[in-house]
C-alpha positions in Angstrom: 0.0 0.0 0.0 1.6 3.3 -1.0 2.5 5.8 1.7 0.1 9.1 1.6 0.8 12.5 0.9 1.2 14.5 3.8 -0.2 17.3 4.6 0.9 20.9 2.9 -0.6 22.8 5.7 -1.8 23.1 9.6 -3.9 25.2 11.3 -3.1 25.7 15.0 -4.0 28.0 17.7 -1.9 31.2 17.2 0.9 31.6 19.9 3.2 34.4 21.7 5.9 33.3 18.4 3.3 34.2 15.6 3.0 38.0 16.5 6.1 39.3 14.5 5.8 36.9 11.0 1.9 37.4 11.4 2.7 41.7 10.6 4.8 40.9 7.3 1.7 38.1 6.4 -1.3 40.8 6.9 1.0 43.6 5.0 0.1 41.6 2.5 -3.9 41.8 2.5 -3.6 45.3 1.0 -7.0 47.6 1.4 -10.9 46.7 2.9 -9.6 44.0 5.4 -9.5 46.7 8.6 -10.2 44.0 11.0 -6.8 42.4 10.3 -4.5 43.5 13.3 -1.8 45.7 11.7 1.3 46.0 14.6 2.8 43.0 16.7 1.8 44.6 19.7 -1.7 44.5 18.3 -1.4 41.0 17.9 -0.1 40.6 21.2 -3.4 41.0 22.5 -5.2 39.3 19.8 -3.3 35.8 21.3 -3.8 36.7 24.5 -8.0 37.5 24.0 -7.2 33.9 22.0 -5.9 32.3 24.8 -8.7 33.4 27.4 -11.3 31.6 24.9 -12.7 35.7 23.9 -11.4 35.3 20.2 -9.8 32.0 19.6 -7.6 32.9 16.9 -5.9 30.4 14.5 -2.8 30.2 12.1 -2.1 28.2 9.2 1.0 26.9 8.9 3.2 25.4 6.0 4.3 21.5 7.3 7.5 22.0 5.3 8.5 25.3 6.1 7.2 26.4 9.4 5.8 29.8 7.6 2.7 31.1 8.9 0.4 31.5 5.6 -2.6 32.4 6.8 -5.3 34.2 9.4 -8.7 33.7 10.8 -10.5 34.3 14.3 -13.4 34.1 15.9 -15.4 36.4 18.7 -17.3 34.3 21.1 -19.8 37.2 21.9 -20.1 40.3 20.1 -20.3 43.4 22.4 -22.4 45.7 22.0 -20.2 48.6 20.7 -19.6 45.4 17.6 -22.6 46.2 15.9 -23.2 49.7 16.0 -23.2 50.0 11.9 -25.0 46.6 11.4 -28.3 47.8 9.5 -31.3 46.0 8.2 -31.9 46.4 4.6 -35.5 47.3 3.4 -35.7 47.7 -0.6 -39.0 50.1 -1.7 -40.2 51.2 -5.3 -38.0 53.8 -5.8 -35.5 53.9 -3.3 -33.8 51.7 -0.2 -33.2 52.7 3.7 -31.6 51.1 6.3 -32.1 50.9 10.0 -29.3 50.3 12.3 -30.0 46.8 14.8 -28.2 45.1 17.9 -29.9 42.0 16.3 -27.0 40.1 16.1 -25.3 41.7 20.0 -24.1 38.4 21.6 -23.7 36.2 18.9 -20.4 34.4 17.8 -19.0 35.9 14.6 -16.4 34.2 12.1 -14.1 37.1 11.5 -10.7 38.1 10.5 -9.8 35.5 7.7 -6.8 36.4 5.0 -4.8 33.8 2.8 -1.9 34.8 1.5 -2.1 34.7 -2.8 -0.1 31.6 -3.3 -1.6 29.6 -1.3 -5.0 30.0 -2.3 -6.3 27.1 -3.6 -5.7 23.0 -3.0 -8.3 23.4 0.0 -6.1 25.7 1.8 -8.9 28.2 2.3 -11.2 25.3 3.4 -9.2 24.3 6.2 -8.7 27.9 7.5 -12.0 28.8 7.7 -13.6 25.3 8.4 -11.1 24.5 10.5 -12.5 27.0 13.2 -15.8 24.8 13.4 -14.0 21.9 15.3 -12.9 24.2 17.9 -16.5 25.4 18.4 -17.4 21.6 18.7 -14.8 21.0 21.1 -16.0 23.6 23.4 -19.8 24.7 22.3 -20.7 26.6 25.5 -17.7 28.8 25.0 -19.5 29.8 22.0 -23.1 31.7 21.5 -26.6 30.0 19.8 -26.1 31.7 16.7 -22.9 32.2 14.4 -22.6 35.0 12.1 -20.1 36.0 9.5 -20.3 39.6 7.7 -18.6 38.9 4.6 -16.5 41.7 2.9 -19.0 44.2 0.2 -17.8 45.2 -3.0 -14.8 48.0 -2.8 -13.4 50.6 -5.1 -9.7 50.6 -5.8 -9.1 53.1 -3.1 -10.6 49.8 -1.1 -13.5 51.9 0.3 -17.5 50.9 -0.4 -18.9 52.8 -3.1 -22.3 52.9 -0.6 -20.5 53.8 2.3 -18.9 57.0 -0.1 -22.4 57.6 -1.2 -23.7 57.7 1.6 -21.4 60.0 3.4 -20.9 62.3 0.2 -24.4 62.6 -0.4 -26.3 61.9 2.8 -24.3 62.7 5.4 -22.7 65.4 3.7 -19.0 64.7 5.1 -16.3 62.5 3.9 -16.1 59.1 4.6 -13.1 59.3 6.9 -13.9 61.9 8.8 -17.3 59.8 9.3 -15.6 56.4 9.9 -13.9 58.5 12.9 -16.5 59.9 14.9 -18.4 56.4 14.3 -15.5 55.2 16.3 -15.3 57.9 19.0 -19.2 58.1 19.1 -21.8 54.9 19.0 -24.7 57.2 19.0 -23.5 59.7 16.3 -25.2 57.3 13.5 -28.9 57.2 15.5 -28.1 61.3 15.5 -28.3 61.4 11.7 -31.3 59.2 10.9 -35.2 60.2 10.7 -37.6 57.3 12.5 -34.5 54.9 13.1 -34.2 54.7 9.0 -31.0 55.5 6.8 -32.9 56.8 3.5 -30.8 56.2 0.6 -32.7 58.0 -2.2 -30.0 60.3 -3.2 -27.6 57.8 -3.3 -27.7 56.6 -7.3 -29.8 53.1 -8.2 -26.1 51.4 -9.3 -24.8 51.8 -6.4 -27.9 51.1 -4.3 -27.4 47.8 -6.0 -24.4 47.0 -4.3 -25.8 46.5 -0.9 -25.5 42.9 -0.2 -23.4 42.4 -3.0 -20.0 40.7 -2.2 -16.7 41.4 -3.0 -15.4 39.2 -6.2 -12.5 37.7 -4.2 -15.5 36.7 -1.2 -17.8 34.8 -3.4 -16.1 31.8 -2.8 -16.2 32.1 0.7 -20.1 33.0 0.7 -20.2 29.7 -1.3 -18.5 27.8 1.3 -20.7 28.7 3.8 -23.5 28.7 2.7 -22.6 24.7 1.9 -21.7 24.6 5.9 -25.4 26.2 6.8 -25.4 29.9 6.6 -28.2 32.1 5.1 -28.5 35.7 4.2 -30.5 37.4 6.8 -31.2 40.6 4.9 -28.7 42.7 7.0 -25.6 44.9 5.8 -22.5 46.4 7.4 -23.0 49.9 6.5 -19.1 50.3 5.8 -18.8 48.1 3.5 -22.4 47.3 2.4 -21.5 43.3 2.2 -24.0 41.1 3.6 -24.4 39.4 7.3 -24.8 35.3 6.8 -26.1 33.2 9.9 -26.8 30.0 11.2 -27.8 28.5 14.6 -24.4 27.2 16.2 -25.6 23.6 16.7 -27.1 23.1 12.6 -23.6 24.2 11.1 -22.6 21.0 9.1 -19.1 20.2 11.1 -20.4 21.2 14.3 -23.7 19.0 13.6 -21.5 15.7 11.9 -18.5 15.9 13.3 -17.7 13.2 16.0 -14.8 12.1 18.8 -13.0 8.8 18.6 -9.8 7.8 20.1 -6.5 6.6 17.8 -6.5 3.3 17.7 -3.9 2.6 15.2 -1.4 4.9 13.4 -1.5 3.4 9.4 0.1 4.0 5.9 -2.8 3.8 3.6 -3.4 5.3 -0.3 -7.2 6.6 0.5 -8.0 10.4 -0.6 -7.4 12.8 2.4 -11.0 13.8 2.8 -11.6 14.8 6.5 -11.0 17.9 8.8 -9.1 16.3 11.7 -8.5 18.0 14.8 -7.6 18.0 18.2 -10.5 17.2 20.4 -9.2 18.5 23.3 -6.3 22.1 24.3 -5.1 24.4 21.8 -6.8 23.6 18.1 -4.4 21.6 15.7 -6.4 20.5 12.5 -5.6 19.2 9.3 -6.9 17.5 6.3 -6.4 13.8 6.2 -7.5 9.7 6.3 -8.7 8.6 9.5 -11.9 5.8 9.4 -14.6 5.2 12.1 -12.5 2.8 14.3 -10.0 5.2 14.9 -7.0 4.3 12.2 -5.4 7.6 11.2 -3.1 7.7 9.0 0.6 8.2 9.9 1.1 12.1 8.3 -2.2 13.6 9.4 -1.0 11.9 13.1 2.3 13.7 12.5 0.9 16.7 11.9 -1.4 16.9 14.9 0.8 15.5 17.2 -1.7 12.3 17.9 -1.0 8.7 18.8 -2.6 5.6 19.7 -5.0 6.5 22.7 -5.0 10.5 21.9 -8.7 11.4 21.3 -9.3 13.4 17.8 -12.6 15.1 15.7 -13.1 14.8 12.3 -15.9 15.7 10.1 -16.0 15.2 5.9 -14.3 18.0 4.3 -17.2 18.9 2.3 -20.9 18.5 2.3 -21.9 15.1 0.8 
């Protein structure tokens, strides 16, 4: 029987290490991805909010090399200061508003996710962001009832929403920095501007209008992805970026719901496609694709990779939907 590929890639809890190759990685991400943390002290306290369970954050890793290749996080429980520009979208004849919502305060968002270019592809992606599921099946009640992922709108080349520069240009009447800022230093300025809790957008042009919900070219695989794993529009934007809010109830997302525990029984060479997420069931998140059947053989690289031997509990879930 011939031996199997390994791996090409791990993802693993992010740890005090990652902070300074993590700055060179998200340098990389470029414009419209302004929840990456952009300084190693920022990222300092990203693994240390990982580490206390608020935002387990996760790295993927090249087996061969070491290098850290990728990003991607998760809040457990969104504050309320989170969702201050999270609006409900309401089309009408002739125009659309929106009305800002703390619908989704509390709930666990899927955030922060960046690939670098060349490794895109080869299921890379998959295991960053699917990855993150086995850690909220290893520990659900550190997690809320409902997930939620805002995926990223469609963005000019300056990497700002065309809505968002509409809307401050023609609504607001200021420029969409100044705007972003007192959004920041004030949660209450965007209730200030509206008239009955709405955001009417009839002088901001039909084409652009159009855009809300819309997702960014490079995201439409992701939305894809997910939407495979569970998640469903729920008709709510973030007003910076216009791109639409997905959701599904914790417990129905597909790993969470089909994934299942089972200790190593045997480490074993074997030629089978590696079709499963497999993950540590239990401490700091170590996942990887790989061959591992219902008795418990796994095969010898994906146990390699996650550290596992004979009597180590793992969880492993298909890769995809059947």
């Amino acid at each position: 029987m011939s031996t199997p590929l390994p791996p090409k890639t791990l993802l693993r809890a992010i740890a005090p290490g990652d902070a300074s190759p993590l700055v060179e990685l998200i340098r990389q991400a470029g414009p419209g991805l302004a929840t990456l943390p952009q300084t190693v002290e920022q990222l300092e306290s990203v693994i240390a909010l990982s580490e206390s369970g608020a935002r387990p954050t996760f790295v993927l890793e090249r087996v061969d090399t070491k290098g850290v290749v990728g990003l991607s996080s998760i809040i457990a429980h969104l504050p309320d200061a989170a969702h201050t520009v999270t609006c409900e979208v309401e089309h009408l004849e002739h125009t659309s508003r929106l009305r800002p919502d703390a619908k989704f305060v509390g709930a666990t968002e899927l955030c922060t996710l960046f690939l670098t270019p060349e490794m895109r592809g080869g299921g890379n992606g998959r295991l960053l962001s699917l990855g993150r599921f086995l850690d909220i099946a290893n520990r659900p009640d550190n997690f809320a009832e409902t997930l939620i992922v805002e995926l990223r709108g469609v963005l000019d080349e300056e990497g700002v929403s065309p809505v968002w520069r509409a809307v401050c240009d023609q609504v607001f009447k200021i420029d969409h920095v100044t705007a972003h800022r007192r959004l920041r230093e004030d949660p209450g300025y965007l209730a200030s501007l509206l008239d009955d809790g709405w955001l009417d957008l009839k002088a901001v042009p039909k084409p652009v209008r159009e855009l809300l919900g819309r997702v960014h070219q490079n995201t439409e695989p992701a939305r894809r992805l997910l939407e495979g794993e569970g998640f469903a529009d729920t008709g709510y934007v973030d007003l910076l970026d216009a791109g639409p809010v997905l959701a599904c109830p914790r417990d129905d997302a597909r790993i969470v719901r089909e994934s299942v525990v089972v200790e190593v029984t045997a480490v074993v060479d074997t030629d089978a496609a590696r079709d499963m997420l497999i993950g540590t069931a239990a401490g700091p998140l170590r996942c990887c694709r790989g061959v591992i059947d219902p008795e418990g053989r796994l095969a010898e690289p994906a146990a390699r990779a996650l550290g596992a031997g004979v009597g180590d509990r793992v969880r492993y879930a298909a890769l995809k939907p059947s």
